[in-house]
mmCIF file of the N, C-alpha and C atoms, coordinates in Angstrom:
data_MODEL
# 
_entry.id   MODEL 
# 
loop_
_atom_site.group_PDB 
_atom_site.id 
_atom_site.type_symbol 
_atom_site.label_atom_id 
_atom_site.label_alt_id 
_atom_site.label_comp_id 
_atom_site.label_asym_id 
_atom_site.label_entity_id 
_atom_site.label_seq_id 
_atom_site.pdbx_PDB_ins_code 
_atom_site.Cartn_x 
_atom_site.Cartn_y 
_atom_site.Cartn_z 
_atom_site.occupancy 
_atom_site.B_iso_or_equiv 
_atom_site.pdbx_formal_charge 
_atom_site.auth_seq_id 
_atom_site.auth_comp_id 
_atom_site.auth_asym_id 
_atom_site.auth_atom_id 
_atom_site.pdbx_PDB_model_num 
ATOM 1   N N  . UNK A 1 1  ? -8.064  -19.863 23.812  1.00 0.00 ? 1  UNK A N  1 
ATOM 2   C CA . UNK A 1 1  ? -8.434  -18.888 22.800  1.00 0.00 ? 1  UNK A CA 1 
ATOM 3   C C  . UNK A 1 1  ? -7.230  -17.995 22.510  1.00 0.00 ? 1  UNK A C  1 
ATOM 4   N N  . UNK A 1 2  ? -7.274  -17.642 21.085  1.00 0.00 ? 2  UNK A N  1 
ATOM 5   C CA . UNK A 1 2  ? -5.481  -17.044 20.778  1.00 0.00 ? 2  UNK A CA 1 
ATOM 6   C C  . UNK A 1 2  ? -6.347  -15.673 20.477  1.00 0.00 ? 2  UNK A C  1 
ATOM 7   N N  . UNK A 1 3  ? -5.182  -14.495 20.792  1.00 0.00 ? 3  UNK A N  1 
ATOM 8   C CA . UNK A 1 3  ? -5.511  -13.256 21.351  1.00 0.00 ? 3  UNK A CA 1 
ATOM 9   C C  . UNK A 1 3  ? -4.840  -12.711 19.662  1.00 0.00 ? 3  UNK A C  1 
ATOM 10  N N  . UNK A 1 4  ? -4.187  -13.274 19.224  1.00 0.00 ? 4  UNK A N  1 
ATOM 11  C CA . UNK A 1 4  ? -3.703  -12.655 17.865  1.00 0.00 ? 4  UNK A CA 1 
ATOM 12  C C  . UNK A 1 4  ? -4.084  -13.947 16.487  1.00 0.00 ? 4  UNK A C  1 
ATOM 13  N N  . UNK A 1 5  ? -4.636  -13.808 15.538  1.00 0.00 ? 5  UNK A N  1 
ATOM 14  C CA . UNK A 1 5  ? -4.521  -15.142 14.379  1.00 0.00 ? 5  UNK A CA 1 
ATOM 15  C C  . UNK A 1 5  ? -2.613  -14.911 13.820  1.00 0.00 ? 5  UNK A C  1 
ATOM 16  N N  . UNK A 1 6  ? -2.771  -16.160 13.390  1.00 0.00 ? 6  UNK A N  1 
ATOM 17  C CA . UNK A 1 6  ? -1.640  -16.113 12.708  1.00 0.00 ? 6  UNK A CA 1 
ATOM 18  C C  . UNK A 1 6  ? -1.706  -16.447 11.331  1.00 0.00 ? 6  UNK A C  1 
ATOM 19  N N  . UNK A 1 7  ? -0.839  -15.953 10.640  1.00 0.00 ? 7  UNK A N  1 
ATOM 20  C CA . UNK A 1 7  ? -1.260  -15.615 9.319   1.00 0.00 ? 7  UNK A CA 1 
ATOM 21  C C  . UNK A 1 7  ? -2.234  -14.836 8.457   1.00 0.00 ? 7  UNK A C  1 
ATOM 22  N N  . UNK A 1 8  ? -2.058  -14.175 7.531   1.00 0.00 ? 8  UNK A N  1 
ATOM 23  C CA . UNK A 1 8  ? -2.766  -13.159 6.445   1.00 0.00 ? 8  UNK A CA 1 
ATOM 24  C C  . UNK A 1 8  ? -4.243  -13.304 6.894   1.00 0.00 ? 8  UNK A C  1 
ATOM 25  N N  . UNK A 1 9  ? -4.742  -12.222 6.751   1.00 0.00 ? 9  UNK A N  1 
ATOM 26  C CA . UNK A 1 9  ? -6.405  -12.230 6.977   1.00 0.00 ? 9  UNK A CA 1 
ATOM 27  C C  . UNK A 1 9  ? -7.215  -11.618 5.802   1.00 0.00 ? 9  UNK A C  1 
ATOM 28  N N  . UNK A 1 10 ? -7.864  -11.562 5.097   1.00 0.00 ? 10 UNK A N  1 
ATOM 29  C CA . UNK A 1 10 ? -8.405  -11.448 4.070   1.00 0.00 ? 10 UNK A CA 1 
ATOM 30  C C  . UNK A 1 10 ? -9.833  -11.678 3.754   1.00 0.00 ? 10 UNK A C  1 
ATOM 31  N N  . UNK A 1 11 ? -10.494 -11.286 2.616   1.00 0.00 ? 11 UNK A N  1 
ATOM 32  C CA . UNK A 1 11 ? -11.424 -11.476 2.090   1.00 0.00 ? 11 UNK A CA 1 
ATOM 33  C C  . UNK A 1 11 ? -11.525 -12.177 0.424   1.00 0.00 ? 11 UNK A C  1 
ATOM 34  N N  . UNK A 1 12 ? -11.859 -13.266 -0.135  1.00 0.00 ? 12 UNK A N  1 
ATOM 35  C CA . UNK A 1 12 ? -11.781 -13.713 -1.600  1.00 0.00 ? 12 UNK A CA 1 
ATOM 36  C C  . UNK A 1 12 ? -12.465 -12.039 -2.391  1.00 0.00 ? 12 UNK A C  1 
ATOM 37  N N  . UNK A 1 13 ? -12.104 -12.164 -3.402  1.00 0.00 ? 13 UNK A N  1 
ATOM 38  C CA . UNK A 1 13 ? -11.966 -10.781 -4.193  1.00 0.00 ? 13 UNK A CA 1 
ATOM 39  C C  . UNK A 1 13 ? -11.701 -9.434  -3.597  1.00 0.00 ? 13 UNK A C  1 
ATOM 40  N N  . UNK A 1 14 ? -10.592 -9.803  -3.197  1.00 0.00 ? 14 UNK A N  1 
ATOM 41  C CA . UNK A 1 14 ? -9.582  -8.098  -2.427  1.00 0.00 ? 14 UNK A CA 1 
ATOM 42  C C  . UNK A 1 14 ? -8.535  -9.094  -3.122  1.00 0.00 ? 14 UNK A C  1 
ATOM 43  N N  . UNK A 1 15 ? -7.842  -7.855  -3.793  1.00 0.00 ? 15 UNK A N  1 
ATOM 44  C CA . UNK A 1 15 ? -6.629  -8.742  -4.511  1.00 0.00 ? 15 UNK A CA 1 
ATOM 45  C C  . UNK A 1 15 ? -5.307  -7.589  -4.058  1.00 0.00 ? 15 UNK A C  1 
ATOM 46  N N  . UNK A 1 16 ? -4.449  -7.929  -4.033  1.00 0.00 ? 16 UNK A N  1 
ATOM 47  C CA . UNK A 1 16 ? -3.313  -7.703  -3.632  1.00 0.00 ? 16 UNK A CA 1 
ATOM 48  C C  . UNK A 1 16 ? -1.985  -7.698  -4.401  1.00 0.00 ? 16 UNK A C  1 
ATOM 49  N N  . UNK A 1 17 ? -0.812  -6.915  -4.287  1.00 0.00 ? 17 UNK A N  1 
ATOM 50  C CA . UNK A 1 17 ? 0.174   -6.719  -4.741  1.00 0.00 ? 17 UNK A CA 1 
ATOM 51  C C  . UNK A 1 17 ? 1.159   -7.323  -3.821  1.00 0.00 ? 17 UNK A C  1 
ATOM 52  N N  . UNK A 1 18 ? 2.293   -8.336  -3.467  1.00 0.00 ? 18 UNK A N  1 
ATOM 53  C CA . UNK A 1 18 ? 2.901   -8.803  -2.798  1.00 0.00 ? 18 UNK A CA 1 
ATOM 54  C C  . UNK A 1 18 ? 4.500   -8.599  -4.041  1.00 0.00 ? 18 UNK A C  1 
ATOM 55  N N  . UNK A 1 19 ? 5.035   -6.996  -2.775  1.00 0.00 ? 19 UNK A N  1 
ATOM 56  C CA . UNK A 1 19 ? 6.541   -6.943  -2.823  1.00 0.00 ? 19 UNK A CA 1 
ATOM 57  C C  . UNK A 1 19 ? 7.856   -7.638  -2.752  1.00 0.00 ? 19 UNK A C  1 
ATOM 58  N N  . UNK A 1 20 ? 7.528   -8.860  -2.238  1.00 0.00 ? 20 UNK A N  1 
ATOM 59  C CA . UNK A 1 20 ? 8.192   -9.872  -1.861  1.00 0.00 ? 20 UNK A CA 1 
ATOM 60  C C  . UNK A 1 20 ? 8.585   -10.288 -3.000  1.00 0.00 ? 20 UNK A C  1 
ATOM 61  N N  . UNK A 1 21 ? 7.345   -10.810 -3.143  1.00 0.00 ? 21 UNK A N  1 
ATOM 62  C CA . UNK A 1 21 ? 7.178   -12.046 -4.693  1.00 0.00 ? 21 UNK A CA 1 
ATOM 63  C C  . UNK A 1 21 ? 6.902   -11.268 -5.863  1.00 0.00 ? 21 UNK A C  1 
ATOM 64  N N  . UNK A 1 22 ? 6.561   -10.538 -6.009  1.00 0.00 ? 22 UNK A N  1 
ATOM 65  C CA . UNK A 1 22 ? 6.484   -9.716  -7.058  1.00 0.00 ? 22 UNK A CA 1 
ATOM 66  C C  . UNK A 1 22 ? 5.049   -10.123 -8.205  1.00 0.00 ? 22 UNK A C  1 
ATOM 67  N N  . UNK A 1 23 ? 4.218   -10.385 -7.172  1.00 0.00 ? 23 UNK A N  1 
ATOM 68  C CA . UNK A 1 23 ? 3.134   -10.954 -7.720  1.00 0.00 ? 23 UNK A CA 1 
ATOM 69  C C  . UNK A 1 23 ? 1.603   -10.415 -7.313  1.00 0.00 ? 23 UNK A C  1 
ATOM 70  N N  . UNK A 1 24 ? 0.629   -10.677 -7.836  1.00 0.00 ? 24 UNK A N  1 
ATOM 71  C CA . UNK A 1 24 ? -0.563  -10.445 -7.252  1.00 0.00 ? 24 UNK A CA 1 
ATOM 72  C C  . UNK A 1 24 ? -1.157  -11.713 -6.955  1.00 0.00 ? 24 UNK A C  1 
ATOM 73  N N  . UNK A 1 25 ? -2.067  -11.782 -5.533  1.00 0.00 ? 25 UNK A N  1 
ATOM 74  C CA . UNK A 1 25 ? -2.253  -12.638 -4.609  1.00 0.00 ? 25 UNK A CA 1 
ATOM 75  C C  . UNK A 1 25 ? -4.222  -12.069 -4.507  1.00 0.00 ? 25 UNK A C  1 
ATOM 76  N N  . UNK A 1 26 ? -4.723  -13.263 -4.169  1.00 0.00 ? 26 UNK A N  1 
ATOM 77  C CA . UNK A 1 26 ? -6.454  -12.767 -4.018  1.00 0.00 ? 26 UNK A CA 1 
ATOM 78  C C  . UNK A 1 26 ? -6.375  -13.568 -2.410  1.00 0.00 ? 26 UNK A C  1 
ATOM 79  N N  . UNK A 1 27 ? -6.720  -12.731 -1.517  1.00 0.00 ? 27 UNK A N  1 
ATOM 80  C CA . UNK A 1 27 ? -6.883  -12.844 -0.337  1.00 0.00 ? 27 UNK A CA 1 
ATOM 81  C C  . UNK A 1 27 ? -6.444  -11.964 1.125   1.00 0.00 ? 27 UNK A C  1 
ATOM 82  N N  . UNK A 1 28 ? -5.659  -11.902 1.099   1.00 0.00 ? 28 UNK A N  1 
ATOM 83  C CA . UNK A 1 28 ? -4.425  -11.950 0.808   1.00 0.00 ? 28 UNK A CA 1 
ATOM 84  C C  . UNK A 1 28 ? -3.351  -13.443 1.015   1.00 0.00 ? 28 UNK A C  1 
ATOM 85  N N  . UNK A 1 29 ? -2.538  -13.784 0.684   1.00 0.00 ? 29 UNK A N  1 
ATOM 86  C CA . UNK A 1 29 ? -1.242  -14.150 0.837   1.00 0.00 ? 29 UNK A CA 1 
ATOM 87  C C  . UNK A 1 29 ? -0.106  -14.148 2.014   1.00 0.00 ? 29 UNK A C  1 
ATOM 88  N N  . UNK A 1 30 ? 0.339   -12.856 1.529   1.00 0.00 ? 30 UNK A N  1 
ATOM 89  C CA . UNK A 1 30 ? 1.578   -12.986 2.153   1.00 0.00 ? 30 UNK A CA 1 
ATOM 90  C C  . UNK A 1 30 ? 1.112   -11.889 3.615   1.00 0.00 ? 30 UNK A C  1 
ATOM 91  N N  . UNK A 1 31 ? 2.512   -11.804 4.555   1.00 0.00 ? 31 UNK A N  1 
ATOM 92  C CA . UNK A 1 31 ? 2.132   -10.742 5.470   1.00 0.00 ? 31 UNK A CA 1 
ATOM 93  C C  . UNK A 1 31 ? 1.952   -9.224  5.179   1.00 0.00 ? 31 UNK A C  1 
ATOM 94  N N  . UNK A 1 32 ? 1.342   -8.520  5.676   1.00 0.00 ? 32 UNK A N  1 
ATOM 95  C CA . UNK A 1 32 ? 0.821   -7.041  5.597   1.00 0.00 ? 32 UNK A CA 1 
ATOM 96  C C  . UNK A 1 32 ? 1.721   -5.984  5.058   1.00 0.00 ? 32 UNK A C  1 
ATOM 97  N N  . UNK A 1 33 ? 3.244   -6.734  6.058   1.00 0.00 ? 33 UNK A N  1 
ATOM 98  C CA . UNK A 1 33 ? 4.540   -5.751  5.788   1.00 0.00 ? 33 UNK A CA 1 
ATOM 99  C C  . UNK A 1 33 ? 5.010   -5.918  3.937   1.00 0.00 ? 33 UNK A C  1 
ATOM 100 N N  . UNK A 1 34 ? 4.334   -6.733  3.456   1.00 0.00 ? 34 UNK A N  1 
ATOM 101 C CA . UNK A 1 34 ? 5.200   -7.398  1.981   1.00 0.00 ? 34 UNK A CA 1 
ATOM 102 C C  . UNK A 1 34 ? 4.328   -7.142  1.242   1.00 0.00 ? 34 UNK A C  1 
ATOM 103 N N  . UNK A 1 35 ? 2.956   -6.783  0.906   1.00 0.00 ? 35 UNK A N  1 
ATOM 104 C CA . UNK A 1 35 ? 1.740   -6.222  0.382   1.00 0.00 ? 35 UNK A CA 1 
ATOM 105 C C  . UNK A 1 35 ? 1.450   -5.127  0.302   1.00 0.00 ? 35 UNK A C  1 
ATOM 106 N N  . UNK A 1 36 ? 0.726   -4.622  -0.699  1.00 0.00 ? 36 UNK A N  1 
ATOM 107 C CA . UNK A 1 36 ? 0.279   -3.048  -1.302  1.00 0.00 ? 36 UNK A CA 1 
ATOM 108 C C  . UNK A 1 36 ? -1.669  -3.655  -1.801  1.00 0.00 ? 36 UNK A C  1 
ATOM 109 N N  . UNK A 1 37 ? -2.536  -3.269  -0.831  1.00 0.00 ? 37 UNK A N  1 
ATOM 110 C CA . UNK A 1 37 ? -3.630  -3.067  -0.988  1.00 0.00 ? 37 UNK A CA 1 
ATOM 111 C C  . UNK A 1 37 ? -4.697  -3.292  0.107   1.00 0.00 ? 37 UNK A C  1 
ATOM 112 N N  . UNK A 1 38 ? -5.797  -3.080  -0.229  1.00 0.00 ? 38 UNK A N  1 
ATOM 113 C CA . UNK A 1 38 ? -6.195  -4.250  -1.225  1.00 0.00 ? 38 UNK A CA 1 
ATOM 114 C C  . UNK A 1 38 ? -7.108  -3.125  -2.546  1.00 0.00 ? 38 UNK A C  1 
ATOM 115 N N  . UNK A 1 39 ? -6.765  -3.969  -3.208  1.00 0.00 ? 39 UNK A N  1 
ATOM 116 C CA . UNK A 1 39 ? -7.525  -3.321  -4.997  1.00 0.00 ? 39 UNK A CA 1 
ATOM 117 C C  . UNK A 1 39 ? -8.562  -4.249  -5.433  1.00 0.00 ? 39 UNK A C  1 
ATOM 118 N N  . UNK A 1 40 ? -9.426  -3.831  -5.838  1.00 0.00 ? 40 UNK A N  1 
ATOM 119 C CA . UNK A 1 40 ? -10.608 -4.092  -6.509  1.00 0.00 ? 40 UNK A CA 1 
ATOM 120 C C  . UNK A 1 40 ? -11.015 -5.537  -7.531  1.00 0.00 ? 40 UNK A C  1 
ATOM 121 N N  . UNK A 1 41 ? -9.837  -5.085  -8.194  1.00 0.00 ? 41 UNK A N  1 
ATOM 122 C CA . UNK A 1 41 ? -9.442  -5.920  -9.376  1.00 0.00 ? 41 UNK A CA 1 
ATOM 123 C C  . UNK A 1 41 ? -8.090  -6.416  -9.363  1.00 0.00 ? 41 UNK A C  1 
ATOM 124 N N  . UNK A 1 42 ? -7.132  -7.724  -9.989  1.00 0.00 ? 42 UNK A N  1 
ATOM 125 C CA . UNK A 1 42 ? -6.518  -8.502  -10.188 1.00 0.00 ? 42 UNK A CA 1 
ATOM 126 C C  . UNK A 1 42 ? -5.432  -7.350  -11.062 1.00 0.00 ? 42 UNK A C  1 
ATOM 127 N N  . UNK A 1 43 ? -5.742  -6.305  -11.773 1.00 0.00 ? 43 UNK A N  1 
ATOM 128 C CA . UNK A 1 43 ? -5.424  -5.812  -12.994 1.00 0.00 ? 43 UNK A CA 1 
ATOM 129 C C  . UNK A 1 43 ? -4.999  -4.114  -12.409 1.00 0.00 ? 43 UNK A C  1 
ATOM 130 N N  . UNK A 1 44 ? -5.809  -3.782  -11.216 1.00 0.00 ? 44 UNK A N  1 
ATOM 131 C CA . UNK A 1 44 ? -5.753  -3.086  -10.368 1.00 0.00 ? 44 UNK A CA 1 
ATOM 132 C C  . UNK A 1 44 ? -4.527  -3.020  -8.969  1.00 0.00 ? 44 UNK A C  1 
ATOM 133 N N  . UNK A 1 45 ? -4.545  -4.622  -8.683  1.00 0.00 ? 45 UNK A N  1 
ATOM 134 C CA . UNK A 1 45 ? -3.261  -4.702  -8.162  1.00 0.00 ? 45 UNK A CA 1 
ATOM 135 C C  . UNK A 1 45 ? -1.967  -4.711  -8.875  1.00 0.00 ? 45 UNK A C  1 
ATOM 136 N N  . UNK A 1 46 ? -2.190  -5.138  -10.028 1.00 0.00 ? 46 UNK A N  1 
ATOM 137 C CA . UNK A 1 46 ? -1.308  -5.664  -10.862 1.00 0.00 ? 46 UNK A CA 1 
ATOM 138 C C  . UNK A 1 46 ? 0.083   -3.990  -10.801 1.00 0.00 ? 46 UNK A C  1 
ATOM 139 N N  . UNK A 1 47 ? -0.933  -3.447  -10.914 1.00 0.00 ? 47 UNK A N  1 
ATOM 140 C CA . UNK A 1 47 ? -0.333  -1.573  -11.421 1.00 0.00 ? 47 UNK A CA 1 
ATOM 141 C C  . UNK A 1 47 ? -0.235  -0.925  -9.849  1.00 0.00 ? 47 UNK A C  1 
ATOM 142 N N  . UNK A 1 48 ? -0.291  -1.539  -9.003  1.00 0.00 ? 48 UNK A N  1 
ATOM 143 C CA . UNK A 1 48 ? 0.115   -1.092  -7.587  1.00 0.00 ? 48 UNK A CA 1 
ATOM 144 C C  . UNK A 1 48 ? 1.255   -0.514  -7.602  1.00 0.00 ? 48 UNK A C  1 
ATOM 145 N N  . UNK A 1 49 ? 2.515   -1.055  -7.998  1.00 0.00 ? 49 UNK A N  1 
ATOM 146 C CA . UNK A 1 49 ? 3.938   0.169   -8.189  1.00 0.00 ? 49 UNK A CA 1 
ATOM 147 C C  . UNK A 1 49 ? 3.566   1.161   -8.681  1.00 0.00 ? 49 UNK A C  1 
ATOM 148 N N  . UNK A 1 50 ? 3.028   1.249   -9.593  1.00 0.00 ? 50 UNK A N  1 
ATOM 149 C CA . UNK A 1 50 ? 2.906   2.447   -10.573 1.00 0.00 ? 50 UNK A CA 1 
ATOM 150 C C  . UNK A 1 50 ? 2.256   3.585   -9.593  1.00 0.00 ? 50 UNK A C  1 
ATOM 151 N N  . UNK A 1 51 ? 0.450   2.706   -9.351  1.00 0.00 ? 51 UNK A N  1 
ATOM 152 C CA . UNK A 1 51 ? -0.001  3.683   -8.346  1.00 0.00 ? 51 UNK A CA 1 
ATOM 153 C C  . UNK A 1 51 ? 0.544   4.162   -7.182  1.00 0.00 ? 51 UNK A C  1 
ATOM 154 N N  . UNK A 1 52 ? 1.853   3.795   -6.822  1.00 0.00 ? 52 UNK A N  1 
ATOM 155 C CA . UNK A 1 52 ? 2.097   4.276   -5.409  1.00 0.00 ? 52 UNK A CA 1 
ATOM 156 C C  . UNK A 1 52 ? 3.189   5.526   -5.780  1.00 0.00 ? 52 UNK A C  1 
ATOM 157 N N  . UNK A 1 53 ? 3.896   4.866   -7.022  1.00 0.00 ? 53 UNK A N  1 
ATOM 158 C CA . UNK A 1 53 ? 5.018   5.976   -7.658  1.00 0.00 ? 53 UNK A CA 1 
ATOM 159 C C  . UNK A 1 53 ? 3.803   7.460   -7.983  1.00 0.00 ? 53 UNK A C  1 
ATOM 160 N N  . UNK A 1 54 ? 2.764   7.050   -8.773  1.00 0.00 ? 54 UNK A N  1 
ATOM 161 C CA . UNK A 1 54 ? 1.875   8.628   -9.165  1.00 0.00 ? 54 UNK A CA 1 
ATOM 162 C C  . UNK A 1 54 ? 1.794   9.120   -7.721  1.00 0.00 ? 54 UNK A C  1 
ATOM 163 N N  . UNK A 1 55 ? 1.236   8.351   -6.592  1.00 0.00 ? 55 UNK A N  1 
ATOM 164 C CA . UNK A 1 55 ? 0.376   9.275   -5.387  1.00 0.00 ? 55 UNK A CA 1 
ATOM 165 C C  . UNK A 1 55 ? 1.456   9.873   -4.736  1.00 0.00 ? 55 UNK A C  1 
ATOM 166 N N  . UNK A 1 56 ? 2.917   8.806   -4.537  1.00 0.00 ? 56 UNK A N  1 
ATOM 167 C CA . UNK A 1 56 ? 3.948   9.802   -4.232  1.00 0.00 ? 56 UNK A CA 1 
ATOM 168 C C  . UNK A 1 56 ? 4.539   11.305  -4.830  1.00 0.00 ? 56 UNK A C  1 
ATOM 169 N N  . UNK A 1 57 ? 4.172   11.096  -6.064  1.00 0.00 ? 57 UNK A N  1 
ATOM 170 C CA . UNK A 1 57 ? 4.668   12.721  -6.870  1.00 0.00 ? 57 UNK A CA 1 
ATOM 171 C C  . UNK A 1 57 ? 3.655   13.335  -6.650  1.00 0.00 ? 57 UNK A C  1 
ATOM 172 N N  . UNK A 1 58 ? 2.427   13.222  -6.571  1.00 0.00 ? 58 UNK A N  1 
ATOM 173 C CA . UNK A 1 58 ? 1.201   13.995  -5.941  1.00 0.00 ? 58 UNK A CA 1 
ATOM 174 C C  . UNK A 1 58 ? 1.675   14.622  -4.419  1.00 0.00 ? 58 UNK A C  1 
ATOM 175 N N  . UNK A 1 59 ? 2.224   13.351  -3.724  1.00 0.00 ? 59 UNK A N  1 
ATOM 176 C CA . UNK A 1 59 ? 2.336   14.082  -2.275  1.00 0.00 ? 59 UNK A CA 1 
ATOM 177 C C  . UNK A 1 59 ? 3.266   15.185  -2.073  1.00 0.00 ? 59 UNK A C  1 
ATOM 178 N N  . UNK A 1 60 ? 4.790   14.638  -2.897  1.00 0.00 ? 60 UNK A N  1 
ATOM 179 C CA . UNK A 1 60 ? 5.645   15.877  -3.061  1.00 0.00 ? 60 UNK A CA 1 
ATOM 180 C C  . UNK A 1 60 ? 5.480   16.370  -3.410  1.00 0.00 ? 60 UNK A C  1 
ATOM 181 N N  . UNK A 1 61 ? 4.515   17.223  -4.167  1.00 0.00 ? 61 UNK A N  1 
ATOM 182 C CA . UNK A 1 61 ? 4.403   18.140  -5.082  1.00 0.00 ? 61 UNK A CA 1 
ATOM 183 C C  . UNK A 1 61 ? 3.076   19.246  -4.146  1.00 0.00 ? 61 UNK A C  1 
ATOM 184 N N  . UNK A 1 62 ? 2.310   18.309  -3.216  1.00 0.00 ? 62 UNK A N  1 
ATOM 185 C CA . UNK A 1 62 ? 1.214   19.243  -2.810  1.00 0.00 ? 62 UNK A CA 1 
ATOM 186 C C  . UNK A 1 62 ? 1.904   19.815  -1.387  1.00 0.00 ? 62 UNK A C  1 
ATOM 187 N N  . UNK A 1 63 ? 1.415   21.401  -1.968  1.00 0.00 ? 63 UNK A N  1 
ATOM 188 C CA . UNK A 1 63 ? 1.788   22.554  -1.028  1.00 0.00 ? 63 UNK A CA 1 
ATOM 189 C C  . UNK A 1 63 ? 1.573   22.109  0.642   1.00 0.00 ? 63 UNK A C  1 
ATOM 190 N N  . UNK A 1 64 ? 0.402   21.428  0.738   1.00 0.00 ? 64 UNK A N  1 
ATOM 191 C CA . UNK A 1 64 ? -0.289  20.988  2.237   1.00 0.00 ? 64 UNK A CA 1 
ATOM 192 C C  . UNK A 1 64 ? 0.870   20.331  3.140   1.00 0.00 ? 64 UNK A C  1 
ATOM 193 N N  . UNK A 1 65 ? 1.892   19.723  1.916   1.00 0.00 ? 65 UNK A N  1 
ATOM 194 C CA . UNK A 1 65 ? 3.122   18.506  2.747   1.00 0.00 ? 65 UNK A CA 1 
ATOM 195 C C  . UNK A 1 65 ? 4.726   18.960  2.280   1.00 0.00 ? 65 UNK A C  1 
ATOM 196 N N  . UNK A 1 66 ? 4.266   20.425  2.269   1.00 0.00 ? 66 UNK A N  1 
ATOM 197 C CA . UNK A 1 66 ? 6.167   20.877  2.181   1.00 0.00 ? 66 UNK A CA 1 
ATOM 198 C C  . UNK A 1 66 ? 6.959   20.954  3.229   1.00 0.00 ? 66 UNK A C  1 
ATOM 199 N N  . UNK A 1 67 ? 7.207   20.320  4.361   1.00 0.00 ? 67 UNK A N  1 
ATOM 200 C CA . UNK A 1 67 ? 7.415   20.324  5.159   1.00 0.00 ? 67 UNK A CA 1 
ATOM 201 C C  . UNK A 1 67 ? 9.265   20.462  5.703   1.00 0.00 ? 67 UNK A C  1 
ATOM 202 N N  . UNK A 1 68 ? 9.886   20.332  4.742   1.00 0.00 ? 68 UNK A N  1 
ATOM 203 C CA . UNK A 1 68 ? 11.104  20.888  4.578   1.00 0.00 ? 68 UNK A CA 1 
ATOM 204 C C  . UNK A 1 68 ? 11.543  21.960  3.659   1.00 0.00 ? 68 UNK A C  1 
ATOM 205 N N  . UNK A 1 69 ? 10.705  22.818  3.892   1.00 0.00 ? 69 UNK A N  1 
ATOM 206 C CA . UNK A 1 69 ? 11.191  24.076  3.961   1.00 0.00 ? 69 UNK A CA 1 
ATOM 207 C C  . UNK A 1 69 ? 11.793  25.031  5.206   1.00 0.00 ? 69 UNK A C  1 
ATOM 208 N N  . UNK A 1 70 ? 13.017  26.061  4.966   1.00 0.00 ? 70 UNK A N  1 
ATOM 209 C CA . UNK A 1 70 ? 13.458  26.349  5.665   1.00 0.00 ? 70 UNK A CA 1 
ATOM 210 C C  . UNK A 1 70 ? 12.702  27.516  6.672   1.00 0.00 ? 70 UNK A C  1 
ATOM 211 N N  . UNK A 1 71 ? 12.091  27.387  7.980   1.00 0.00 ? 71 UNK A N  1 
ATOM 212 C CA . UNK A 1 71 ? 11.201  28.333  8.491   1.00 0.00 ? 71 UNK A CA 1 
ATOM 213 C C  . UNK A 1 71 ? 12.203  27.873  10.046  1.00 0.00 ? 71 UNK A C  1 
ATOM 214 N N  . UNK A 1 72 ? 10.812  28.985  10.416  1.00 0.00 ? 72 UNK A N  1 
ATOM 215 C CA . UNK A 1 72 ? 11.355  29.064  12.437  1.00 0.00 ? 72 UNK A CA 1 
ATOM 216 C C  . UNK A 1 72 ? 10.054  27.694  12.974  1.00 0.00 ? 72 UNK A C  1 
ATOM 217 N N  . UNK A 1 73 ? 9.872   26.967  12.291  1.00 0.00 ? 73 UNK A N  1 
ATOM 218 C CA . UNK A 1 73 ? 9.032   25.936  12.935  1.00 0.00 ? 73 UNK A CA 1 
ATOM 219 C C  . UNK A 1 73 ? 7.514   25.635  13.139  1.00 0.00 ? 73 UNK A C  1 
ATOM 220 N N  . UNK A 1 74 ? 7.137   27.269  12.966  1.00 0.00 ? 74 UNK A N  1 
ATOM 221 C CA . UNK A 1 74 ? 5.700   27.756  13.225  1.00 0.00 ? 74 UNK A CA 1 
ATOM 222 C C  . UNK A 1 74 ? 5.172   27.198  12.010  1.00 0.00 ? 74 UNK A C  1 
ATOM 223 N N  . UNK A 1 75 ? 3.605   26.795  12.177  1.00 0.00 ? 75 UNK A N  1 
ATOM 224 C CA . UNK A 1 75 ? 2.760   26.216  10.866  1.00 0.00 ? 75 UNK A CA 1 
ATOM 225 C C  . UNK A 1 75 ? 2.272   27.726  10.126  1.00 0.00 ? 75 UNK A C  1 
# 
């Protein structure tokens, strides 16, 4: 009995963004490290760059994660 599977683990309709290939994949595909999801829709992964570029300017931008600002360390 193997203690790890090998290869992608997935569900049919979880669709996926694969960085690698530059493609969207339904299952998944490729490994975990090379993928962005899983999304809903085919059309949903498709816009995975995009969505990760918006949530990143969301994160820099929210007060909760300024974390380089210049202080004595204290929260």
């Amino acid at each position: 009995m193997a203690l790890f599977r090998k290869g992608p683990v997935g569900k049919p309709g979880e669709w996926y963004y694969c960085v690698k290939h530059h493609k969207v994949e339904e299952g998944p595909e490729c490994r975990a490290a090379d993928r962005l999801g899983p999304y809903g829709t085919p059309e949903e992964a498709a816009r995975a760059l995009e969505t990760a570029q918006e949530r990143n300017a969301q994160w820099q931008n929210d007060p909760r994660w300024q974390d380089d600002a210049p202080g004595d360390g204290t929260p």
